[in-house]
C-alpha positions as CSV (number, residue, x, y, z in Angstrom):
1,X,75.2,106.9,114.9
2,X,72.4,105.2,113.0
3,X,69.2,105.6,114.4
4,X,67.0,102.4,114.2
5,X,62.9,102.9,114.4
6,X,60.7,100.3,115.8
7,X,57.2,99.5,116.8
8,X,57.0,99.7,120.6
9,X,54.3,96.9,120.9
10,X,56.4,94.5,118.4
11,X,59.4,95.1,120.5
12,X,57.8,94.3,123.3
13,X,55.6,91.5,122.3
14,X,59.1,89.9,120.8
15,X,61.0,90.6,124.6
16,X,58.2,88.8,125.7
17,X,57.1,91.9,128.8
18,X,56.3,95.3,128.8
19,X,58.5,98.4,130.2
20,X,57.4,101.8,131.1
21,X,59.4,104.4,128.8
22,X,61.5,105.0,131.6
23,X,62.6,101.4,132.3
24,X,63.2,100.9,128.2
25,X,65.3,103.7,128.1
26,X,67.4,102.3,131.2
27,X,68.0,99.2,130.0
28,X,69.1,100.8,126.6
29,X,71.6,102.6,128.4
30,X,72.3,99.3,130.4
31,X,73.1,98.0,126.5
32,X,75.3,100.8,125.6
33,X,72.4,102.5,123.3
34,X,70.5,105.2,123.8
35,X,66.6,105.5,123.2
36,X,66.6,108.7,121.4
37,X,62.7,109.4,120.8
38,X,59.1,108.2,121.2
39,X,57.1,109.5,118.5
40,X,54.5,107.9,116.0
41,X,54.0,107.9,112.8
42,X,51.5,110.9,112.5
43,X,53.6,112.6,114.6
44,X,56.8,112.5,112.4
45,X,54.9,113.6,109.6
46,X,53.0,116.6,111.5
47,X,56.7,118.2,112.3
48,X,57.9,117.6,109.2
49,X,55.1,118.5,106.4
50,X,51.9,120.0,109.3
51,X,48.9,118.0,110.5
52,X,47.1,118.4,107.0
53,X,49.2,115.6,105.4
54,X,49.7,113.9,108.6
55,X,45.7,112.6,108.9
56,X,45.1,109.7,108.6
57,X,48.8,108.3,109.5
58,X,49.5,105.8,111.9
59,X,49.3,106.3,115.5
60,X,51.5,103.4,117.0
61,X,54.4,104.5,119.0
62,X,57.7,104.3,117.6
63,X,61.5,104.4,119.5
64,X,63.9,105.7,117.6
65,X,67.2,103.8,119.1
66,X,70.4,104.9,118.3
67,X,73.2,102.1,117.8
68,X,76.7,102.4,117.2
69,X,78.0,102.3,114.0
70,X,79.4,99.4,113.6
71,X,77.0,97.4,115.4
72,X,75.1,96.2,112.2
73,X,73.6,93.1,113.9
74,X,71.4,95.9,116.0
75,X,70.0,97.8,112.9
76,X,67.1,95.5,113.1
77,X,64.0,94.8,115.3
78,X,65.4,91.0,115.3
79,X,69.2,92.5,116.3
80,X,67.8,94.7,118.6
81,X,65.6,91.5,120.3
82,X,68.4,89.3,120.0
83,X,71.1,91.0,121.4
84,X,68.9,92.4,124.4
85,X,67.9,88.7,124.9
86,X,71.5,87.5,125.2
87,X,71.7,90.5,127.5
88,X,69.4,89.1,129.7
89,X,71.1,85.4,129.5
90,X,69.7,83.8,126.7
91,X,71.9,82.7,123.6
92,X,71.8,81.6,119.8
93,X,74.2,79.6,117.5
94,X,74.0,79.9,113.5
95,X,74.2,76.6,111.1
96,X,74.8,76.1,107.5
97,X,73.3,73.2,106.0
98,X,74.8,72.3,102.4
99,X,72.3,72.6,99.1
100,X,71.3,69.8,96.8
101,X,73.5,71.0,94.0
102,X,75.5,74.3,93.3
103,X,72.9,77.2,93.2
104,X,75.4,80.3,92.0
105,X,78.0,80.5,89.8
106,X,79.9,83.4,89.4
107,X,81.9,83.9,86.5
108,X,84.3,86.9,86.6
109,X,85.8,87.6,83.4
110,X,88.6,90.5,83.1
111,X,85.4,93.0,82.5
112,X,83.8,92.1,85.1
113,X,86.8,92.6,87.8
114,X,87.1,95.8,86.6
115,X,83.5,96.8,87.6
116,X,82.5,94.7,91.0
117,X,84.8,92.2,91.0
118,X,83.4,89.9,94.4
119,X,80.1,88.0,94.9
120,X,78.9,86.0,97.6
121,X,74.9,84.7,98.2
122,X,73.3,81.8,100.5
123,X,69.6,80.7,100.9
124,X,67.4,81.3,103.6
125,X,64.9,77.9,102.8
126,X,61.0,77.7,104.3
127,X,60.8,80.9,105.6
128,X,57.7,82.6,106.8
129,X,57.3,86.4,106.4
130,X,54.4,88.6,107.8
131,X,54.0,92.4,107.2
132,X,56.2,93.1,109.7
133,X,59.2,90.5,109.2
134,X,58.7,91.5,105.6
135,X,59.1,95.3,106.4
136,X,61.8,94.7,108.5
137,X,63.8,92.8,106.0
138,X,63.7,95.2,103.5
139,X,64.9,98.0,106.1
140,X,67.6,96.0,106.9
141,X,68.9,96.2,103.5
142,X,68.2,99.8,103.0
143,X,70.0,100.4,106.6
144,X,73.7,98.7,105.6
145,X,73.2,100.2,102.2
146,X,73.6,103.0,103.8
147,X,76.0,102.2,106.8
148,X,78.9,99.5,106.1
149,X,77.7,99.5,102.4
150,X,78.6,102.6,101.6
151,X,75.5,104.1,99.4
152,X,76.3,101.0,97.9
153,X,79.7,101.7,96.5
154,X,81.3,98.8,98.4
155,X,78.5,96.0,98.9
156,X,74.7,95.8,97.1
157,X,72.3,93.3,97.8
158,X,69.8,91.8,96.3
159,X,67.3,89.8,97.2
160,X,65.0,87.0,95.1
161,X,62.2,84.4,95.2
162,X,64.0,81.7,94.8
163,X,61.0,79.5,93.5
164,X,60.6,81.8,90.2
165,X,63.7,81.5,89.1
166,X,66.3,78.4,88.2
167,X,69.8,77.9,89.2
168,X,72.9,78.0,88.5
169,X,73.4,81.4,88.3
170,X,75.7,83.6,86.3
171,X,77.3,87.1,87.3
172,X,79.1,88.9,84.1
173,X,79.6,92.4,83.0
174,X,78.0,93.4,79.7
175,X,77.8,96.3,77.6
176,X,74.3,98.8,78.7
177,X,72.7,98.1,75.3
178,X,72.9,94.5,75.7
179,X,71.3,94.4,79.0
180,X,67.6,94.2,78.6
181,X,65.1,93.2,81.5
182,X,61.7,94.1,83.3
183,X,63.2,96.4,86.2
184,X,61.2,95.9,90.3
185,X,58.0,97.9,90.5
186,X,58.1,98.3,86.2
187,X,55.5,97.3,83.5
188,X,57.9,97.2,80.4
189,X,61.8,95.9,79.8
190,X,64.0,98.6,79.5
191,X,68.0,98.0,78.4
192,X,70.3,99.0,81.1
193,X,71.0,102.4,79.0
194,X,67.1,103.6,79.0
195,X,67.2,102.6,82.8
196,X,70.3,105.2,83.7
197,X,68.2,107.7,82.1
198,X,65.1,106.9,84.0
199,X,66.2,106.8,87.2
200,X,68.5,110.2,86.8
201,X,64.5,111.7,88.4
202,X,63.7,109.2,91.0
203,X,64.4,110.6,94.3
204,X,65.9,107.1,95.5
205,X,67.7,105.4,92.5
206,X,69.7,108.8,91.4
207,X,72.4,108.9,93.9
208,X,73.6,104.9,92.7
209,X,74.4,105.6,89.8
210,X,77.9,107.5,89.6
211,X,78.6,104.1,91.1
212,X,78.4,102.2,87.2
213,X,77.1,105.0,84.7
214,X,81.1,105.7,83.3
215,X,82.2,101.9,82.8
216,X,82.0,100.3,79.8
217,X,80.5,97.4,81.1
218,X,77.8,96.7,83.7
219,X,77.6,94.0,86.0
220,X,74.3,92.0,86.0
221,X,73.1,88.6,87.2
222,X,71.1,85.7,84.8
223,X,69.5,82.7,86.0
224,X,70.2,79.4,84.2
225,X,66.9,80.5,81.5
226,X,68.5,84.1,81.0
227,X,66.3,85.4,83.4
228,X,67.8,88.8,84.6
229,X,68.1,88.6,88.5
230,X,69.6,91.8,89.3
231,X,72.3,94.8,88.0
232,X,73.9,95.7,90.7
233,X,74.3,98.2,92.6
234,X,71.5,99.7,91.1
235,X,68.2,97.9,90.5
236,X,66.4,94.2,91.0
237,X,64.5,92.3,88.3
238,X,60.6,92.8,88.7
239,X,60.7,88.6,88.1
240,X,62.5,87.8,91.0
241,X,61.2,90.2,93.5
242,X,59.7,89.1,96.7
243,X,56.4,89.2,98.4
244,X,54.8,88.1,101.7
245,X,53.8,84.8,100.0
246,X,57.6,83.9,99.5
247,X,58.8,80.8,101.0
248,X,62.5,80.5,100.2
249,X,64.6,83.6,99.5
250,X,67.7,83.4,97.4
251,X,70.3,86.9,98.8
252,X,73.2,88.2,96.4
253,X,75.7,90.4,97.8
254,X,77.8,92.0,95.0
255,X,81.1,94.0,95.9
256,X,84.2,95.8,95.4
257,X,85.3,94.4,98.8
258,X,85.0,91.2,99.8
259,X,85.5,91.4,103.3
260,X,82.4,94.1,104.0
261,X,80.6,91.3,101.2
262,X,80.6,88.3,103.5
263,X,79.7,90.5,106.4
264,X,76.9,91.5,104.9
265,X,75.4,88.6,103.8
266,X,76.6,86.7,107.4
267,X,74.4,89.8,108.7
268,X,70.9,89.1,106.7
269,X,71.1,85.9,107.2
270,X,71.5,85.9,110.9
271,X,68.8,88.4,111.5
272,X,66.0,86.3,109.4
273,X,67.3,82.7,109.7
274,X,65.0,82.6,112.7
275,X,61.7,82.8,110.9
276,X,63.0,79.6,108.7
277,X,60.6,76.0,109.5
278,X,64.5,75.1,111.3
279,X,65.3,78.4,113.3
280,X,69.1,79.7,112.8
281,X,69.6,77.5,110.0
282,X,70.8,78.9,106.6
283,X,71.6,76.7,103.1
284,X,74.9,77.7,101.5
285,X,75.4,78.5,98.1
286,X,78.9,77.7,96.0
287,X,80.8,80.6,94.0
288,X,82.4,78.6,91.2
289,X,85.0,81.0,89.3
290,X,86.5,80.7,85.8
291,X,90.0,79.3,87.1
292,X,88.1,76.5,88.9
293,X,88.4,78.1,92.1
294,X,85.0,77.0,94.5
295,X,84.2,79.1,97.5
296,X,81.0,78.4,100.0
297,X,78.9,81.8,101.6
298,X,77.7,82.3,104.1
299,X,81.0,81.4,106.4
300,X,79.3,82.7,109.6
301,X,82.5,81.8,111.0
302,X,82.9,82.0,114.8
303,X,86.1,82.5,116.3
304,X,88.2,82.5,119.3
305,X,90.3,84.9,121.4
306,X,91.9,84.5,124.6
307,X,92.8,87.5,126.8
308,X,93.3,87.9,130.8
309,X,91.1,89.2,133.4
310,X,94.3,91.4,134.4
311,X,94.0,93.1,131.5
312,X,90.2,94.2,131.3
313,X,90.1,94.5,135.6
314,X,93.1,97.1,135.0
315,X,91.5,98.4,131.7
316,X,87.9,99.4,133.0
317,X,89.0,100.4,136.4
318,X,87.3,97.2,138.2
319,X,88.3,94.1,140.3
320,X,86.2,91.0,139.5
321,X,87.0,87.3,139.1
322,X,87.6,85.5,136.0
323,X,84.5,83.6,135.8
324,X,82.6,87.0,136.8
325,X,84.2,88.7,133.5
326,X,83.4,85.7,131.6
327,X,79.6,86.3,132.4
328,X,79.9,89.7,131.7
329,X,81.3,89.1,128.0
330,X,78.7,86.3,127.7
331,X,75.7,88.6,128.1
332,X,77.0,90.9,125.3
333,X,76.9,88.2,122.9
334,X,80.9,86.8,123.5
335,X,80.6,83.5,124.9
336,X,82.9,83.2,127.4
337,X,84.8,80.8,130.1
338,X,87.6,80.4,132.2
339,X,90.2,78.2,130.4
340,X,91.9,77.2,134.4
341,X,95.4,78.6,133.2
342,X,95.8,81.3,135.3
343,X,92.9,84.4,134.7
344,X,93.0,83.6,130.9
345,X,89.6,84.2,129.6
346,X,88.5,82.4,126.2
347,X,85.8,84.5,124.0
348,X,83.7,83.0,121.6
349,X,83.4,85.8,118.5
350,X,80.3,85.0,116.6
351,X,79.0,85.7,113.0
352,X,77.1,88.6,114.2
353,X,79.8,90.7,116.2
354,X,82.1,91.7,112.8
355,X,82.8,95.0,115.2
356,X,84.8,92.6,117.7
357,X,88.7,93.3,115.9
358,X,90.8,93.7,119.0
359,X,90.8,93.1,122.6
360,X,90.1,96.6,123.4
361,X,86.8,96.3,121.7
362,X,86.1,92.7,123.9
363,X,87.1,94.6,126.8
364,X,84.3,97.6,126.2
365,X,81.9,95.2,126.0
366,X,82.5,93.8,129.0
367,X,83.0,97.2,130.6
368,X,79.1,97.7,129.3
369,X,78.0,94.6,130.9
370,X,79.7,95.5,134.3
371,X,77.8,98.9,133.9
372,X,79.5,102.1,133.6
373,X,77.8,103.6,136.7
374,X,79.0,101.0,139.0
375,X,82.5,101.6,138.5
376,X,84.0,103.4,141.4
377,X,85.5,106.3,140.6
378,X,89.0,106.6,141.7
379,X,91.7,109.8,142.3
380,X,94.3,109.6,139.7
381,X,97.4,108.1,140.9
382,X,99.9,110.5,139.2
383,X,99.5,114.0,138.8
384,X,100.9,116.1,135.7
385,X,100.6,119.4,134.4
386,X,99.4,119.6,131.1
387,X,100.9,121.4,128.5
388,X,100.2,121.5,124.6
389,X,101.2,119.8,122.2
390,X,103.6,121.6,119.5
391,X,102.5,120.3,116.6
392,X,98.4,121.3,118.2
393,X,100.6,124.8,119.0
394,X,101.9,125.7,115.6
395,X,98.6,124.6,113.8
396,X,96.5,127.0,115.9
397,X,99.2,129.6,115.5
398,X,98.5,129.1,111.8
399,X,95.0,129.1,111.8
400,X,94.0,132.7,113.4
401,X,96.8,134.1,110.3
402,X,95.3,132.3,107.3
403,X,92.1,133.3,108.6
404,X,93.5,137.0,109.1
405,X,94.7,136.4,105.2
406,X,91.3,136.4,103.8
407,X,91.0,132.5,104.2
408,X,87.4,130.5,105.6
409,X,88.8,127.4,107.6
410,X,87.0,124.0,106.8
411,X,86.3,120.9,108.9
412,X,85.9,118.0,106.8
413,X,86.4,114.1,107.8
414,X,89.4,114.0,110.1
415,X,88.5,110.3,111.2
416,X,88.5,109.0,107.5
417,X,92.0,107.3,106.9
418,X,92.4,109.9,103.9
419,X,96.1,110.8,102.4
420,X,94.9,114.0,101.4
421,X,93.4,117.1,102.3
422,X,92.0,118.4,98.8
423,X,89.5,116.0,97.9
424,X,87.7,117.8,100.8
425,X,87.7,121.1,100.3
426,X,86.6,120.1,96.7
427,X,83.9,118.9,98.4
428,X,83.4,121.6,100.7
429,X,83.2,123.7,97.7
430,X,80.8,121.9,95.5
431,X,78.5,122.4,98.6
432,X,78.9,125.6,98.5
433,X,78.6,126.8,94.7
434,X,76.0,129.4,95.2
435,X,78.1,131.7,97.8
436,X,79.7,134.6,96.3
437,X,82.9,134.5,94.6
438,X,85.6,134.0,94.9
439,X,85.7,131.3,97.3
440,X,88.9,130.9,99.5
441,X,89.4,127.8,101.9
442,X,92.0,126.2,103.3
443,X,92.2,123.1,106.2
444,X,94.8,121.9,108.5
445,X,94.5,118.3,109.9
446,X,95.8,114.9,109.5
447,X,96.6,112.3,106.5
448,X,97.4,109.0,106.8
449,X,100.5,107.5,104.8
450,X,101.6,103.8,105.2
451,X,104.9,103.6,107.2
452,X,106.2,100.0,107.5
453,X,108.5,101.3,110.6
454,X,105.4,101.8,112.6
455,X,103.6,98.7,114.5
456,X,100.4,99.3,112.9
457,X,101.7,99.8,109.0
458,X,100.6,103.8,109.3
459,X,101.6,107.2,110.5
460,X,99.7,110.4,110.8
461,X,101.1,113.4,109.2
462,X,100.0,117.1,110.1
463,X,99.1,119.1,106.2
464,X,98.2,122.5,105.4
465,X,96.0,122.7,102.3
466,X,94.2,125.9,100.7
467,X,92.0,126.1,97.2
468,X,90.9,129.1,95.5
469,X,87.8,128.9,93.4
470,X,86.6,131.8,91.2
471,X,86.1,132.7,87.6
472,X,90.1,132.9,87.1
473,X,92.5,130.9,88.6
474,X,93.9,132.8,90.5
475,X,97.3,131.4,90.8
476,X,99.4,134.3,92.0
477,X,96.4,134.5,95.4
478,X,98.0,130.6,96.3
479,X,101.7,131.8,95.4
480,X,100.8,134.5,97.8
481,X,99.3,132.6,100.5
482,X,102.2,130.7,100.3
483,X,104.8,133.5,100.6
484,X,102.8,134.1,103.5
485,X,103.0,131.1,105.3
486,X,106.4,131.0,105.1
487,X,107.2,134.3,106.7
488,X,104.8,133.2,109.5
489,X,107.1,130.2,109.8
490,X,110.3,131.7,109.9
491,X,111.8,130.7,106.4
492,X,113.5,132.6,104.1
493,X,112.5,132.8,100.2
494,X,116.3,131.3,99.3
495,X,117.4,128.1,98.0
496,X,119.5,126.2,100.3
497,X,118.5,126.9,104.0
498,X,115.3,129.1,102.9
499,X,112.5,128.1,100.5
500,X,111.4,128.0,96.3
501,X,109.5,126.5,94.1
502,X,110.2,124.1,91.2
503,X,108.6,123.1,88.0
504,X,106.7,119.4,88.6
505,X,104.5,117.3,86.6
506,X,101.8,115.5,88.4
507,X,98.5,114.7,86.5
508,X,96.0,116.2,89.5
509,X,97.0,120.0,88.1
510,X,97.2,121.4,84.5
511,X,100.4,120.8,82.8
512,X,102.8,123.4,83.0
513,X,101.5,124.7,86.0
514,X,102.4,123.0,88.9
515,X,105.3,123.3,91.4
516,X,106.6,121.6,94.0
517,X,108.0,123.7,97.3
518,X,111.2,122.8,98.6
519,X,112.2,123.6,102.5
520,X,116.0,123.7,103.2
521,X,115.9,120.9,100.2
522,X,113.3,119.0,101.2
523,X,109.9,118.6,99.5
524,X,107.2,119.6,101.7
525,X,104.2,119.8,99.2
526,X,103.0,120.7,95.9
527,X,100.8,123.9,94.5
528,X,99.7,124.6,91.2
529,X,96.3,125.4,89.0
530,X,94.0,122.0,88.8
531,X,93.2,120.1,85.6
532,X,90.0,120.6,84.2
533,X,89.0,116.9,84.4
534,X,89.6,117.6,88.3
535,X,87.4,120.6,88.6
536,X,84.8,118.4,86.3
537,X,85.1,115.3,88.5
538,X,83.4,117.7,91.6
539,X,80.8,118.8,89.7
540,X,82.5,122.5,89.8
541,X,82.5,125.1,86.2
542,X,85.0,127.8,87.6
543,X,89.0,127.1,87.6
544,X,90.6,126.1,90.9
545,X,94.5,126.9,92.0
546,X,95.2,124.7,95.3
547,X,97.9,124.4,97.6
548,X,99.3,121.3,99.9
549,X,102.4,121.0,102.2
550,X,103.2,119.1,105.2
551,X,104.3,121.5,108.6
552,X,105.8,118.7,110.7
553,X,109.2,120.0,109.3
554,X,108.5,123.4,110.8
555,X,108.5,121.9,114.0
């Protein structure tokens, strides 16, 4: 869960009343958040380098408030005030107002999809920053580059002063040694190649750029003089860049995915359209592509869903009217009412509540508003002896005998919607690179594969993967582990109704040695020695034999 730090005095001066720490960390709970630490400054700093480097830091108390993770709208001070406010009955609508003229053109030539293919931008117009507001802003960046950005991978923003530079403006892909421009917080121009070398030291800028340094081409912004706005996803232009003195703010959001692009822009924009001269209002900006094709950001599109009161009453364990639930969703942000036909329920999704996808999630919400501690707790109606699972029986079964084989189990991602077990324990072994060799690990959890015959277009299925890692490959260890495996499962080394292994080609492992393993004729995974542009692709020196199968068929 993100943990979001704010001034307690601003908080509360922005609430408009004070709380003891007690009644602040009730109503967080009340919220469905948790206030996680009160701490300061100085005292952050004394913990973490000793009270020598802490003097002189500030004293002001700080809570450190953990949000879900897909709440972006509450990784700011302005969320966090807004959404608390709504809490306690008050409510906000978002506007776009249209420009004078075009302001952003985006032209996406074939490079150019190749690299970040999706740009979308708006303009927040008059707006008034102070220290704070300004401080705030830029966290808010930094926190969804982090969160639904991915480190930036999927969505980077940038942000100018709109009155220093000139629209339209362009967004191409061009070779590094043609980019040249003054980078934020520089004194000299550097071309897009000198700047990949300058930043492979700073502690911040290093770990972006993986995310362009291989492609031919990067993507960068101009202004209508040739003004360099920004190259995403790594750095601003020092021309553009924003102060406390800026009035009207011009916010790019550059992406490989559209989708997490708009919600990002929807979500600056919401949290710092209120400091504009007319509150909640934002100017749009148009997208003009080469084929002609026009689209207007930000969309800060509401929507509407309709569910019954059946359905969350029987849900959450409670028994309250339809107008009482409507209340309930309308203090979480989800304007509500009863439509009159029957207990149907209409909710009004705003820009701000991206996390709202099904009616489970509008029915948590309003189990959070009805409070978790006043729902009365209830003796189950059935009763049932549990017994486990046999797909959760053989996998235990199998881990205490690959352990007993020499192998270290390893618990990567299991929530990521992944399709294979490897790239983690490549990973898990690049973390690991100074333990003694050899290293031998192996994982058994879930993949996802797409399965049309199942109502949500997926299935899970149950692998067993191992890798061995050492200064030979070491393919005869992952042959044996396999022979292994099988005579823990029962199955005979036979063609037929037993098991083999057959030459197969498949570019993840080095030619000529890889197999796939066949079960009673069936192929049930692949082993083999991986190619060196693997092994080079995880950072790792030493060769790498690896082995993945599928044990539903063992069942």
């Amino acid at each position: 869960m993100p943990t979001v730090g704010v001034k307690r005095d601003l908080l509360f001066k922005a609430l408009g009343r004070s709380y003891t720490d007690e009644e602040f960390d009730e109503l967080c709970f009340e919220f469905g958040l948790e206030l996680d630490e009160i701490t300061s400054e100085k005292e952050i700093i004394s913990r973490e380098q000793g009270d020598t480097k802490a003097s002189g830091a500030s004293d002001v108390i700080l809570y450190k408030i953990d949000v879900p993770a897909n709440r972006y709208d509450l990784l700011c001070l302005e969320g966090l005030v807004r959404g608390l406010q709504v809490f306690k009955n008050k409510c906000n609508r978002y506007q776009c107002d249209l420009p004078v003229d075009p302001m952003f053109a985006a032209l996406h030539s074939p490079q150019t999809e190749a690299v970040r293919p999706h740009a979308v931008a708006a303009v927040l117009r008059n707006i008034t920053f102070t220290q704070e507001r300004y401080d705030s802003f830029i966290e808010l960046q930094e926190k969804l580059h982090q969160n639904i950005c991915r480190k930036r991978s999927l969505v980077a923003i940038g942000t100018h002063d709109l009155d220093t530079i000139s629209g339209p403006f362009t967004y191409t892909a061009k070779r590094p040694g043609d980019i040249s421009f003054k980078p934020l917080n520089q004194t000299k121009e550097y071309t897009a190649t000198q700047l990949m070398s300058l930043y492979k030291t700073d502690s911040h800028l290093r770990h972006y750029l993986h995310i362009i340094e291989d492609k031919p081409l990067y993507p960068v912004i101009y202004d209508s003089n040739g003004v360099v706005l920004s190259m995403p996803p790594i750095i601003n232009g020092d021309h553009s860049k924003i102060s406390l003195k800026t009035k009207n703010v011009f916010i790019e959001c550059t992406a490989t995915d559209q989708t997490k692009a708009k919600t990002v822009l929807d979500m600056m924009v919401t949290m710092f359209s209120e400091y504009c001269a007319q509150p909640f209002t934002v100017e749009e900006a148009e997208v003009v592509y080469p084929d002609g094709k026009t689209c207007i950001y930000p969309e800060l599109a509401y929507r509407k869903e309709k569910l019954s009161g059946k359905f969350i009453n029987q849900k959450v364990g409670i028994n309250e009217s339809t107008e009482k639930i409507a209340h309930l969703l309308t203090r979480m942000c989800l304007l509500s009412q009863a439509t009159g036909a029957g207990d149907e329920i209409e909710v009004e999704i705003p820009p701000t509540r991206s996390d709202i996808i099904h009616a489970c999630d509008i029915m948590e919400d309003a189990a959070i508003a009805y409070g978790f501690n006043n729902i009365t707790r209830t003796t189950p109606r059935t009763y049932t002896v549990a017994n486990q699972f046999p797909l959760n029986k053989l996998t235990e079964l199998l881990r205490q005998d690959l352990a007993a084989a020499g192998f270290t189990e390893a618990l990567n991602f299991a929530l990521v919607a992944r399709t294979t077990l490897l790239p983690g324990l490549l990973k898990t072994i690049a973390a690991n690179r100074k333990m003694p060799l050899p290293l031998k690990l192996f994982e058994i959890s879930d993949v996802v594969l797409k399965d049309e015959t199942k109502d949500v277009g997926a299935r899970n299925s149950r692998r067993f993967c191992a890798v061995y890692y050492n200064k030979s490959p070491g393919f005869e260890v992952i042959h044996g582990l396999l022979d292994r495996t099988m005579q823990l499962l029962e199955v005979k080394p036979a063609r037929g109704e037993g098991y083999h292994i057959q030459t197969a080609d498949d570019s993840t492992f080095f030619p000529g040695r890889c197999a796939d393993i066949f079960v009673r004729g069936k192929n049930v995974g692949r082993l083999g020695v991986l190619h060196p542009d693997v092994i080079n692709r995880f950072e790792l020196t030493m060769p790498c034999s690896a082995l993945e199968m599928d044990i539903e068929p063992f069942l």
